[in-house]
DSSP file (Angstrom, degrees, kcal/mol; ACC not computed):
  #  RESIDUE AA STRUCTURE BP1 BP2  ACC     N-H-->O    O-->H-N    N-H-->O    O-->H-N    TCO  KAPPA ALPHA  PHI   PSI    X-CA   Y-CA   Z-CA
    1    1 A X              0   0    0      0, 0.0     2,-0.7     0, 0.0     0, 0.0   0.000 360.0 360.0 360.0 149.5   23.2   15.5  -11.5
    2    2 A X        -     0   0    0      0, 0.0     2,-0.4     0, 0.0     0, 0.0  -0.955 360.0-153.2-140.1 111.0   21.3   18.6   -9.8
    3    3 A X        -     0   0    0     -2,-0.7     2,-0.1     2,-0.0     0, 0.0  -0.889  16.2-126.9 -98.2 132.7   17.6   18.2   -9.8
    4    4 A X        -     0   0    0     -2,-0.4     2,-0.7     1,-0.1     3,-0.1  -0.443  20.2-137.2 -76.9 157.4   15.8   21.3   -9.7
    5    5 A X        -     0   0    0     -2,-0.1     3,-0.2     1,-0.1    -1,-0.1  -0.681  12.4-166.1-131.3 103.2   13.3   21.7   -7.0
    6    6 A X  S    S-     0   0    0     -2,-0.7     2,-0.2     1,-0.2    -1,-0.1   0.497  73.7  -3.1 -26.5 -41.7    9.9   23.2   -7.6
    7    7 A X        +     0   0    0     -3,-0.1     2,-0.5    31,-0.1    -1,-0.2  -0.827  54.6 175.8-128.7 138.6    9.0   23.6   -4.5
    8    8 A X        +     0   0    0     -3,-0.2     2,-0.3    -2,-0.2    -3,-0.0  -0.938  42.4  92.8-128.8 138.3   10.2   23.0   -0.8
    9    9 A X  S    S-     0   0    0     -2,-0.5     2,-0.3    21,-0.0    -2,-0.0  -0.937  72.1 -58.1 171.6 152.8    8.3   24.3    2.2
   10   10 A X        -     0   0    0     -2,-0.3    21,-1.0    20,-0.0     2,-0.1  -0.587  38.0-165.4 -73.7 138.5    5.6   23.0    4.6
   11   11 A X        -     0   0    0     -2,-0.3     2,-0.3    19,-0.2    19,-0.1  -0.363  15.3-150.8-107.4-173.3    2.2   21.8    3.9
   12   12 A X        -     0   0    0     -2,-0.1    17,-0.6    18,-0.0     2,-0.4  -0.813  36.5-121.4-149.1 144.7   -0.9   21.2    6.3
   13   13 A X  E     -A   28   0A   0     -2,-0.3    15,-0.3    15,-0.2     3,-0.1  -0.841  29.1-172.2 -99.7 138.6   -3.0   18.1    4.5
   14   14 A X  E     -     0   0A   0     13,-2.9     2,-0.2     1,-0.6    14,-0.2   0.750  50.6 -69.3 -87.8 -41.9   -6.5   19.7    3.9
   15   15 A X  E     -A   27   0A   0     12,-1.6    12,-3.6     2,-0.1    -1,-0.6  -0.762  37.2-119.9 154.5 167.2   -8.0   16.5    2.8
   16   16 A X  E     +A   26   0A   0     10,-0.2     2,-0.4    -2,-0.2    10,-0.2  -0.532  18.8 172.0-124.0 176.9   -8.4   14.1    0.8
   17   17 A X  E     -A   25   0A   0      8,-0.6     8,-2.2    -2,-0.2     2,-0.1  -0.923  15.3-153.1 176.0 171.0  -11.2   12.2   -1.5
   18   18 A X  E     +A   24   0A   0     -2,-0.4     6,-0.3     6,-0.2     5,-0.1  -0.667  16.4 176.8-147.2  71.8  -11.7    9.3   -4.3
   19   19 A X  E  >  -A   23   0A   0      4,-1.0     4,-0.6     1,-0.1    -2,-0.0  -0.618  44.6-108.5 -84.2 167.4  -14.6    9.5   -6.7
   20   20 A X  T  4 S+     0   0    0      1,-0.1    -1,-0.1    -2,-0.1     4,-0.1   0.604 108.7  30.6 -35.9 -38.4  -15.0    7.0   -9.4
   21   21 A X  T  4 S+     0   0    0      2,-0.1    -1,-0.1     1,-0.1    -2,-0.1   0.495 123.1  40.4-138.9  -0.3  -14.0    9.5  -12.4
   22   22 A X  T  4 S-     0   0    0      1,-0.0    -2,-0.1    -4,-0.0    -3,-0.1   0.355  97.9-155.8-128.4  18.7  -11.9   11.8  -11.2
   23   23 A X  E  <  -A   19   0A   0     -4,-0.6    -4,-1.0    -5,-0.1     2,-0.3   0.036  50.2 -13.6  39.8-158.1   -9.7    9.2   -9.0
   24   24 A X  E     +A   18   0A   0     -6,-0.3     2,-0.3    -4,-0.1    -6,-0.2  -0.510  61.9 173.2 -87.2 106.6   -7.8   10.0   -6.1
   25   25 A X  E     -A   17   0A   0     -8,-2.2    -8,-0.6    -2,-0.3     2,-0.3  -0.994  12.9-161.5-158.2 118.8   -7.0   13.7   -5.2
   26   26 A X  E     -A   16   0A   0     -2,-0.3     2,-0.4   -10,-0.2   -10,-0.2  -0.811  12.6-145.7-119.8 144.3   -5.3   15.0   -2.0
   27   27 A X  E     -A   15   0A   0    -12,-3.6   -13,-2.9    -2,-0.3   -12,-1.6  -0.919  10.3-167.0-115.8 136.8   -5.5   18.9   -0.9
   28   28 A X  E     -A   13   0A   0     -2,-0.4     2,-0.4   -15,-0.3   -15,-0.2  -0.947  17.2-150.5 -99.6 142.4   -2.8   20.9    0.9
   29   29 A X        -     0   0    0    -17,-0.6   -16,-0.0    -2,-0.3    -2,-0.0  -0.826  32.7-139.4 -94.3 107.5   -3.1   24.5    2.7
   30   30 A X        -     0   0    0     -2,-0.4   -19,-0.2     1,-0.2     3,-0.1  -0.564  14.1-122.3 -71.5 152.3    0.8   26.3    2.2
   31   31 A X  S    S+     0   0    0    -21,-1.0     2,-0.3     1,-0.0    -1,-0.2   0.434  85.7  32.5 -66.3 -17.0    2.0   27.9    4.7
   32   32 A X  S    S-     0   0    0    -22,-0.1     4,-0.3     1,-0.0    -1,-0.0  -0.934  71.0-125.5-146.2 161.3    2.6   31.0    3.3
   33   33 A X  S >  S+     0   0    0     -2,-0.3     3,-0.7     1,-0.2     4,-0.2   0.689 110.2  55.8 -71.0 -39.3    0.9   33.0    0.7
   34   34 A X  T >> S+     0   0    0      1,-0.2     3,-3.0     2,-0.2     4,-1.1   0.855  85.2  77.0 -71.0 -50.3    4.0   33.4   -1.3
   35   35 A X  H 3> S+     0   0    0      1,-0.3     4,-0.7     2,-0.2     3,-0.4   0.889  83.1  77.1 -44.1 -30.0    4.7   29.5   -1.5
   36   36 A X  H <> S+     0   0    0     -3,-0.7     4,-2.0    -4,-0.3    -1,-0.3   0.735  76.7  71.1 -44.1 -38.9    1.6   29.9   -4.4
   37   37 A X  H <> S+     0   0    0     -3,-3.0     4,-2.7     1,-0.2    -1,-0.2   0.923  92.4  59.7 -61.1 -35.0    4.2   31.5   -7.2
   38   38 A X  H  X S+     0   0    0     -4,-1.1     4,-1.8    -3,-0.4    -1,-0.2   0.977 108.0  44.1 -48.1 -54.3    5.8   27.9   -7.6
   39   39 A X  H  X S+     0   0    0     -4,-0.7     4,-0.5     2,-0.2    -1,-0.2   0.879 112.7  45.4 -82.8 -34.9    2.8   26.6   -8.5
   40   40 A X  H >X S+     0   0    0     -4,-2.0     4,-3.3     2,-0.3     3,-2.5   0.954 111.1  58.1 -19.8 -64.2    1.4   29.5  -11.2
   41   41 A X  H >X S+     0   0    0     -4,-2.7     4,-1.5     1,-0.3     3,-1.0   0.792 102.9  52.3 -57.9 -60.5    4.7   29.4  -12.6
   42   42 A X  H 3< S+     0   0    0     -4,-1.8    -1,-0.3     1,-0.3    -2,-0.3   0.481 122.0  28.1 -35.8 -53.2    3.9   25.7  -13.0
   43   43 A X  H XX>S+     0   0    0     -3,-2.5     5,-4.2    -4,-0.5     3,-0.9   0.661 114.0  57.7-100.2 -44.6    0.4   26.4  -15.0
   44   44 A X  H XX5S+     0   0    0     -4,-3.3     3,-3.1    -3,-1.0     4,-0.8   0.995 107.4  52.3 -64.5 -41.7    1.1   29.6  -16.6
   45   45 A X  H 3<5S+     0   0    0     -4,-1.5    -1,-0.3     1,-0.4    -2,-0.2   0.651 108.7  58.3 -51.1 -30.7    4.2   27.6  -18.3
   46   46 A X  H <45S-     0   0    0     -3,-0.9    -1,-0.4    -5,-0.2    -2,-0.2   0.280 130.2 -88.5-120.8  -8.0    1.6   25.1  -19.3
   47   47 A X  H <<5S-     0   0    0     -3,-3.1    -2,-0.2    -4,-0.7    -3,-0.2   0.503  84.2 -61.8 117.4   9.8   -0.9   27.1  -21.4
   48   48 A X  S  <<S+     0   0    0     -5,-4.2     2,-1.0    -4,-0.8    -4,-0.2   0.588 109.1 116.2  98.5 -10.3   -2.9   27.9  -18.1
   49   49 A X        -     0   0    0     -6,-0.9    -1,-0.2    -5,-0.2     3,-0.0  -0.666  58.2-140.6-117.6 132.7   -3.7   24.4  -17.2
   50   50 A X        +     0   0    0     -2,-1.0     3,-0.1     1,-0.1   -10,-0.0  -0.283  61.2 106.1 -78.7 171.2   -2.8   22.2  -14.3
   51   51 A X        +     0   0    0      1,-0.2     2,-0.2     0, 0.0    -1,-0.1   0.478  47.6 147.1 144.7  25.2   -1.8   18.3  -15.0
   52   52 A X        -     0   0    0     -3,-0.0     2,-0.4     1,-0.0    -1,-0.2  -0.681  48.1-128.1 -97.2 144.4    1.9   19.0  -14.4
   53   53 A X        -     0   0    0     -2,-0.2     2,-0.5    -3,-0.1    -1,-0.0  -0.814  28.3-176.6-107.8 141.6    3.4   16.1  -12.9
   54   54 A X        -     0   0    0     -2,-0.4     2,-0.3     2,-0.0     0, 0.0  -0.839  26.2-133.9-119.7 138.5    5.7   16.4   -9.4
   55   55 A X        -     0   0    0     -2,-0.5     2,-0.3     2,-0.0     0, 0.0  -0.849  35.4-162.4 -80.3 146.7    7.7   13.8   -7.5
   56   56 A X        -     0   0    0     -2,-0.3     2,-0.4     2,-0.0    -2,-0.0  -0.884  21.4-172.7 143.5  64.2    6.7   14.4   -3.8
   57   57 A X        -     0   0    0     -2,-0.3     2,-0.5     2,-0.0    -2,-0.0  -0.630  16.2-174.4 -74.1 127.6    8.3   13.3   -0.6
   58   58 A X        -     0   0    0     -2,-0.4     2,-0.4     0, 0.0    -2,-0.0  -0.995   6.4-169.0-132.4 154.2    6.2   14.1    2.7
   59   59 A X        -     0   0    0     -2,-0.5    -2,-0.0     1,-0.0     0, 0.0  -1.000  25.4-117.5-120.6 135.2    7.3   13.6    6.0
   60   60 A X        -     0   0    0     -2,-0.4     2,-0.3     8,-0.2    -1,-0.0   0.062  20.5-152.7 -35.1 164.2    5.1   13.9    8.8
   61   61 A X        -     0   0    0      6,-0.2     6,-0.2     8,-0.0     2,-0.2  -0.934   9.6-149.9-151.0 138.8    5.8   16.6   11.6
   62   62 A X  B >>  -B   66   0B   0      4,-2.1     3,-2.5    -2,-0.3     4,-1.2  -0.730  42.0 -90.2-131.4 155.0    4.6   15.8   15.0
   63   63 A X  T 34 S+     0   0    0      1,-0.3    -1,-0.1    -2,-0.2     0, 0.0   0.561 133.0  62.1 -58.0 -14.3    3.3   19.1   17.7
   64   64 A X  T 34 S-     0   0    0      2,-0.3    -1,-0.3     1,-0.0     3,-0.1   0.732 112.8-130.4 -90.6 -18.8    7.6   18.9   18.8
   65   65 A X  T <4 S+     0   0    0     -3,-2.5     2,-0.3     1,-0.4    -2,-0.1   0.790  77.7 113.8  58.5  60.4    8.2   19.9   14.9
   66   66 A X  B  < S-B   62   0B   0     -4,-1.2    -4,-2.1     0, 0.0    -1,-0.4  -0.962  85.2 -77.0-138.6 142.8   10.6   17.0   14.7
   67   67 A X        -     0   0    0     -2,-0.3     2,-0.5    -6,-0.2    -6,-0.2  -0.173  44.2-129.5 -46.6 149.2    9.2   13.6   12.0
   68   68 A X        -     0   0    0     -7,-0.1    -8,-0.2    -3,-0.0    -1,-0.1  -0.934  21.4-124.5-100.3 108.2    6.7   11.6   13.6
   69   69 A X        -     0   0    0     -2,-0.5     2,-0.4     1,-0.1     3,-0.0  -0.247  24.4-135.3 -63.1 160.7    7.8    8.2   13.3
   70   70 A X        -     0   0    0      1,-0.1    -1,-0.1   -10,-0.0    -3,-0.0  -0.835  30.4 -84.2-134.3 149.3    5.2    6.1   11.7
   71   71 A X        -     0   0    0     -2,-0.4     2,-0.3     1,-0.1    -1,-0.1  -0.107  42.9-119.4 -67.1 155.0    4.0    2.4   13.0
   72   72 A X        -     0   0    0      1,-0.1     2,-0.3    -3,-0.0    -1,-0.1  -0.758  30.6-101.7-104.7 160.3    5.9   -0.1   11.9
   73   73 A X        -     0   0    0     -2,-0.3    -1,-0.1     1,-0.1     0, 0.0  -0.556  40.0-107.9 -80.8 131.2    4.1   -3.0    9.7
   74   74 A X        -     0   0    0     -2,-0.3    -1,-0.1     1,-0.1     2,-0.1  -0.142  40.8-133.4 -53.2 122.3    3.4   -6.0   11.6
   75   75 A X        -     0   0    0      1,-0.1     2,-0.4    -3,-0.1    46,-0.1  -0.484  25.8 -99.9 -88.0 168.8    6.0   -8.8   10.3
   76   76 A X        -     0   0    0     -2,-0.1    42,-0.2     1,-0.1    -1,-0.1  -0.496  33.4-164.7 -90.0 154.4    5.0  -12.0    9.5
   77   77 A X     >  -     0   0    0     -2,-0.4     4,-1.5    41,-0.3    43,-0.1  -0.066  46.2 -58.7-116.6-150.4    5.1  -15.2   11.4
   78   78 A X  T  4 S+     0   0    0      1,-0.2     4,-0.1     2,-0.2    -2,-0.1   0.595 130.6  54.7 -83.5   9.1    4.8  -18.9   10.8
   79   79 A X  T >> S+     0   0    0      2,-0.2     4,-2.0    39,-0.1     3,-1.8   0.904 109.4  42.9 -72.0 -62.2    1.8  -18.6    9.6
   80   80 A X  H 3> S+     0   0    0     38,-0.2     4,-0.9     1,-0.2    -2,-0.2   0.621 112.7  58.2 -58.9 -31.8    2.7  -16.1    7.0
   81   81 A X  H 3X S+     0   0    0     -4,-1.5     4,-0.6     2,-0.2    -1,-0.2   0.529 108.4  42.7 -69.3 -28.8    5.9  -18.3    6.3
   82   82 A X  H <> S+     0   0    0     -3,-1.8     4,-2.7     2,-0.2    -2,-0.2   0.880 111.4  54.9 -61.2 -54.0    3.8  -21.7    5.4
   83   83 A X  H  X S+     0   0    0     -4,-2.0     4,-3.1     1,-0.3    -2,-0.2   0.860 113.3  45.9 -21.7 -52.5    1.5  -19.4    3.4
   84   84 A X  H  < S+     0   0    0     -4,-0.9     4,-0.4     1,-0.3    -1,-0.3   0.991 115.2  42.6 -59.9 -57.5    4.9  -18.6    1.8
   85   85 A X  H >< S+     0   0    0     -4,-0.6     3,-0.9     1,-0.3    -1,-0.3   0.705 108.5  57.4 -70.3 -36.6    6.0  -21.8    1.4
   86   86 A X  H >< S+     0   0    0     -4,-2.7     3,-5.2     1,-0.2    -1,-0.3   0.964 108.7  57.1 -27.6 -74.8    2.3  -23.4    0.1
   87   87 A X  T 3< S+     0   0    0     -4,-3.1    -2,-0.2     1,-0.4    17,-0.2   0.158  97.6  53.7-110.3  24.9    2.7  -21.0   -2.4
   88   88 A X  T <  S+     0   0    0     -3,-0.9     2,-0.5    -4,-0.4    -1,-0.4   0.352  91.6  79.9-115.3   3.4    5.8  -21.9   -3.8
   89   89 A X  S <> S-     0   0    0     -3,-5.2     4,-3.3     1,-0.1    -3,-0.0  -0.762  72.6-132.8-124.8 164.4    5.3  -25.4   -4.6
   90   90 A X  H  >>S+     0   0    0     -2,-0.5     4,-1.4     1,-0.3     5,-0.5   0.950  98.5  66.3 -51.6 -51.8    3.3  -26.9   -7.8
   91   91 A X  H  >5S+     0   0    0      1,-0.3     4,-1.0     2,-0.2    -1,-0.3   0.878 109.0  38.2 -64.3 -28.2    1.0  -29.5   -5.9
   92   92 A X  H  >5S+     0   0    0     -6,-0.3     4,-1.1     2,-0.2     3,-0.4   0.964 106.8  62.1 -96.5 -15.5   -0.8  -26.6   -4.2
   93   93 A X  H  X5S+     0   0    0     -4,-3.3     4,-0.7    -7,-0.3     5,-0.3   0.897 115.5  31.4 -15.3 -91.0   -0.7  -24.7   -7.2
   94   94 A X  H  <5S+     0   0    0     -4,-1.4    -1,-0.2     2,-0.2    -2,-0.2   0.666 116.7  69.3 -60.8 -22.6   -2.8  -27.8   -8.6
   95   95 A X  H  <<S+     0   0    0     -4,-1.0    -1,-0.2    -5,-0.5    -2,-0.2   0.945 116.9  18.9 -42.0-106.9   -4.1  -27.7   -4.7
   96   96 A X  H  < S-     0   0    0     -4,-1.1    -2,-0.2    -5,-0.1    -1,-0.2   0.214 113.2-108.6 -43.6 -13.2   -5.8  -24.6   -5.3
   97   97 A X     <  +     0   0    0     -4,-0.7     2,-0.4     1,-0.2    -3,-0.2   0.984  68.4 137.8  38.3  76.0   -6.2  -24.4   -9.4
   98   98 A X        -     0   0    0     -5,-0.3    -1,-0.2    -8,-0.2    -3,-0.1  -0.990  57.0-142.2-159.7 164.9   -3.5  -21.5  -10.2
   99   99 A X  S    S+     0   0    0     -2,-0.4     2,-0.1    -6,-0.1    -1,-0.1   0.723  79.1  17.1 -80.0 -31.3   -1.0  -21.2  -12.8
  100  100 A X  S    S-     0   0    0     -7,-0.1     4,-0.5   -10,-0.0    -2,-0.1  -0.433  77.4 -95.8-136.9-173.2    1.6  -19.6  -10.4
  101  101 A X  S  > S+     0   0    0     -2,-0.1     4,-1.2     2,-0.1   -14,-0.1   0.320 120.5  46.6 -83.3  -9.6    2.9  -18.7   -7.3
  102  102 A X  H  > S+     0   0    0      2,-0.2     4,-3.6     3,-0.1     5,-0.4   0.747 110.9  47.2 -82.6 -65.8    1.2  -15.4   -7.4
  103  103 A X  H  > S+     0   0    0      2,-0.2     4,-2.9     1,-0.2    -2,-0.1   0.927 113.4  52.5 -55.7 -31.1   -2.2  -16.5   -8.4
  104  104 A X  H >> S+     0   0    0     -4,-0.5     4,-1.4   -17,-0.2     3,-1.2   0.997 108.4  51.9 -64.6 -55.9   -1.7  -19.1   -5.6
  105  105 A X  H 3X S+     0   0    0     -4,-1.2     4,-1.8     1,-0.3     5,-0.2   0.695 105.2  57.3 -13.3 -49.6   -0.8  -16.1   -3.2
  106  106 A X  H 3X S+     0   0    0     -4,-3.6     4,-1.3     2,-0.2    -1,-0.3   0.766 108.3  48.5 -92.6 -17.6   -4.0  -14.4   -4.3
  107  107 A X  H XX S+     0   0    0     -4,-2.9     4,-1.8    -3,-1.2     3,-1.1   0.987 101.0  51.1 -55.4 -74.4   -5.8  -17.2   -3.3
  108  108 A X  H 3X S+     0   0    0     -4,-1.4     4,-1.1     1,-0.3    -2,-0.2   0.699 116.9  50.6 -72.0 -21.1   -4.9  -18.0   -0.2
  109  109 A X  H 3X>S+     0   0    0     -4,-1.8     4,-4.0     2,-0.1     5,-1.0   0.877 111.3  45.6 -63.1 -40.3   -5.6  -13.8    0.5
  110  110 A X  H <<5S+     0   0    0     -4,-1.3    -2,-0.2    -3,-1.1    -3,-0.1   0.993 113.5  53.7 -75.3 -37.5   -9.1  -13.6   -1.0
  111  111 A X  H  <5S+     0   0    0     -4,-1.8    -1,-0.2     1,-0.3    -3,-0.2   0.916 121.7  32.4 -53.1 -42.7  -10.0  -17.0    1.0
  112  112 A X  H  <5S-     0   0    0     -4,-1.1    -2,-0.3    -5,-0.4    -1,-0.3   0.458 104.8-132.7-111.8  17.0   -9.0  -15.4    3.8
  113  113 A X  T  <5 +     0   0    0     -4,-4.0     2,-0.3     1,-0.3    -3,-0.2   0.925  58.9 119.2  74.5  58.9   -9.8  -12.4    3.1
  114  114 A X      < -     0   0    0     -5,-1.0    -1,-0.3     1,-0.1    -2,-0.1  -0.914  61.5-121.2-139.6 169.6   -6.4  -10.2    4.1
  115  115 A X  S    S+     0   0    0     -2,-0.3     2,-0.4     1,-0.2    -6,-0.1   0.737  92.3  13.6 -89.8 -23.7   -4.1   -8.0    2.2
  116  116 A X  S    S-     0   0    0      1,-0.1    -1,-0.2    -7,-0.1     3,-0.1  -0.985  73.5-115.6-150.4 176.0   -1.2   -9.8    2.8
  117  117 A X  S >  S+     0   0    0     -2,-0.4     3,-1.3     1,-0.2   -34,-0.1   0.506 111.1  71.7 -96.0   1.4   -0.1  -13.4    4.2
  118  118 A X  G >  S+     0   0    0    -42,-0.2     3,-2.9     1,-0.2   -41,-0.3   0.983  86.5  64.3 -15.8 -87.4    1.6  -11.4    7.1
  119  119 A X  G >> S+     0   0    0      1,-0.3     4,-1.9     2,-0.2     3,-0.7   0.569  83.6  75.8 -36.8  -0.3   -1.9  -10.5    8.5
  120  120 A X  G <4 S+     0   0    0     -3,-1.3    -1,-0.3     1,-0.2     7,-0.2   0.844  94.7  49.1 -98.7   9.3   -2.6  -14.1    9.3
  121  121 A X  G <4 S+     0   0    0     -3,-2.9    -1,-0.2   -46,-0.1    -2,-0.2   0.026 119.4  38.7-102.4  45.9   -0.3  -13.9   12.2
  122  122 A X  T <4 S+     0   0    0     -3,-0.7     2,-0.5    -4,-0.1    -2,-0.1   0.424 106.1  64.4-145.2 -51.4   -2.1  -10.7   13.4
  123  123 A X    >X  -     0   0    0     -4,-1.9     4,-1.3     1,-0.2     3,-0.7  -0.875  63.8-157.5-105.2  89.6   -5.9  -11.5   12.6
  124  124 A X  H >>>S+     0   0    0     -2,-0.5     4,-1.5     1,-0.2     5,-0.5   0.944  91.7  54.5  -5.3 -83.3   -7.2  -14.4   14.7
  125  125 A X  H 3>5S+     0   0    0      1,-0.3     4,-2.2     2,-0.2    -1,-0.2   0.916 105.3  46.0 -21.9 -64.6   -9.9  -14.8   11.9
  126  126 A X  H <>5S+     0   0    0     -3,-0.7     4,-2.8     2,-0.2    -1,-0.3   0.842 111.0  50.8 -65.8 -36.5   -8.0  -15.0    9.2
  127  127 A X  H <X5S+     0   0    0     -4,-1.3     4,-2.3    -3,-0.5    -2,-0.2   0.993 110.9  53.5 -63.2 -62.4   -5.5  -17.7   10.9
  128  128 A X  H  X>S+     0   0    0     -4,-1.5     4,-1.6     2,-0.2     5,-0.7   0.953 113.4  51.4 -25.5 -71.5   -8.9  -19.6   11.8
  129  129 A X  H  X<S+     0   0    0     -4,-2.2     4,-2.5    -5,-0.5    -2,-0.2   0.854 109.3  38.3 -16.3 -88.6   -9.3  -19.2    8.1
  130  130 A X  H  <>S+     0   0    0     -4,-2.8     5,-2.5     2,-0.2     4,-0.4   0.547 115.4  55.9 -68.7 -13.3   -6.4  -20.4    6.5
  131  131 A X  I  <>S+     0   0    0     -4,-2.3     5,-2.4    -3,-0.2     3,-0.4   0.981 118.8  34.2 -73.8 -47.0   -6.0  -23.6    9.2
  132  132 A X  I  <>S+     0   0    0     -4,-1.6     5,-0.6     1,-0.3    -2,-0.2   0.822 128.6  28.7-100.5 -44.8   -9.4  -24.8    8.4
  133  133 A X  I  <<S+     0   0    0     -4,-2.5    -1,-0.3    -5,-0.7    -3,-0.2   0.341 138.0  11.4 -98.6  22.5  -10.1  -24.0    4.4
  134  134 A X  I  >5S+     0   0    0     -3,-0.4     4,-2.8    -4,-0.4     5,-0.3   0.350 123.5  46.7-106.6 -74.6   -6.6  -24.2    3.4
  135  135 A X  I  ><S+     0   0    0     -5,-2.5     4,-2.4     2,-0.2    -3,-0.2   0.906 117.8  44.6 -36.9 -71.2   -4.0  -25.5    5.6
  136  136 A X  I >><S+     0   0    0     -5,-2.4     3,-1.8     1,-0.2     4,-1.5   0.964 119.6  46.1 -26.3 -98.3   -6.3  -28.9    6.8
  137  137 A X  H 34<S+     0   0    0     -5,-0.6    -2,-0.2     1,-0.3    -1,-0.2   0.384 101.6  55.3 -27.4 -40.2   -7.2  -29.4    3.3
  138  138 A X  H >X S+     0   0    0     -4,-2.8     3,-0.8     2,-0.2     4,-0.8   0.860 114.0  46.9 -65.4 -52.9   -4.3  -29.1    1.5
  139  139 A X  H << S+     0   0    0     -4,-2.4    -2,-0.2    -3,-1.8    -1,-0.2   0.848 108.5  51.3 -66.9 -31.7   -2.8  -32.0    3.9
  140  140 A X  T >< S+     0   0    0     -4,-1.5     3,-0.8     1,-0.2    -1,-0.3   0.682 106.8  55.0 -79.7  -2.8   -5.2  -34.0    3.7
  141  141 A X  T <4 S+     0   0    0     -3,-0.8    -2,-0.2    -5,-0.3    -1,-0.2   0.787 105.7  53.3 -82.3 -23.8   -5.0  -33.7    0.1
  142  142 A X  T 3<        0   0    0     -4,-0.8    -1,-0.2     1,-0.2    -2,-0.2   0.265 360.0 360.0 -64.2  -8.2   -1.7  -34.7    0.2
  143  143 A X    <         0   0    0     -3,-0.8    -1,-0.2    -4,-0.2    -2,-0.1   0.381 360.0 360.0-115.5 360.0   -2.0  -38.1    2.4
């Protein structure tokens, strides 16, 4: 199957912003003046009105005008692995009061106050965190 492509071409990110009621809305500057017909055609097609939706691969381009490789996400460690392992069995489910392995998950984040159970072998804080209101407890709930 041959997908057509709306546009291809380099952008420069202009900026970005988030209000409350008009959500989340990212600006590009084209690179050429011309690169603008793509998008008309897009709107005139449409009655005049924009809201057209595009699928949208970007890759970075670094001053060498070769992709910039982008940092890799921190993996998790045995911290993140107990976490895992907590949150797959029922007694801390009943541990914790949640219905799932998910809900447990989202405990043991909001308690320690990360995005993901990766970060507790990353953020000192957070490890501190999960030994002492989770980890402790849990075992000693257990004996």
């Amino acid at each position: 199957m041959t997908v057509p492509v709306a546009f291809q071409g380099e952008v420069m990110l202009a900026g970005w912003s988030q209000t409350h009621n008009g959500g989340a809305k990212v600006t590009f500057w084209l690179s050429d003046e011309d690169d603008l017909a793509a998008f008309k055609a897009m709107t005139v097609a449409k009655g005049k009105t924009a809201g057209q939706r595009l699928a949208v691969v970007a890759v970075e381009i670094g001053d060498d005008e070769q992709p910039k490789p982008q940092p890799e996400q921190p993996k998790g460690g045995e911290l993140a692995k107990l976490a895992g392992m907590f949150c797959q069995s029922v007694e801390f489910w009943e541990f914790c009061r949640a219905d799932d392995a998910d809900e447990a998950r989202d405990w043991i984040l909001r308690v320690c106050g990360v995005q993901s159970r990766r970060d507790l072998d990353h953020n000192p804080t957070a490890a501190k965190l999960f030994h002492e209101r989770i980890r402790k407890p849990y075992m000693e709930s257990r004996k």
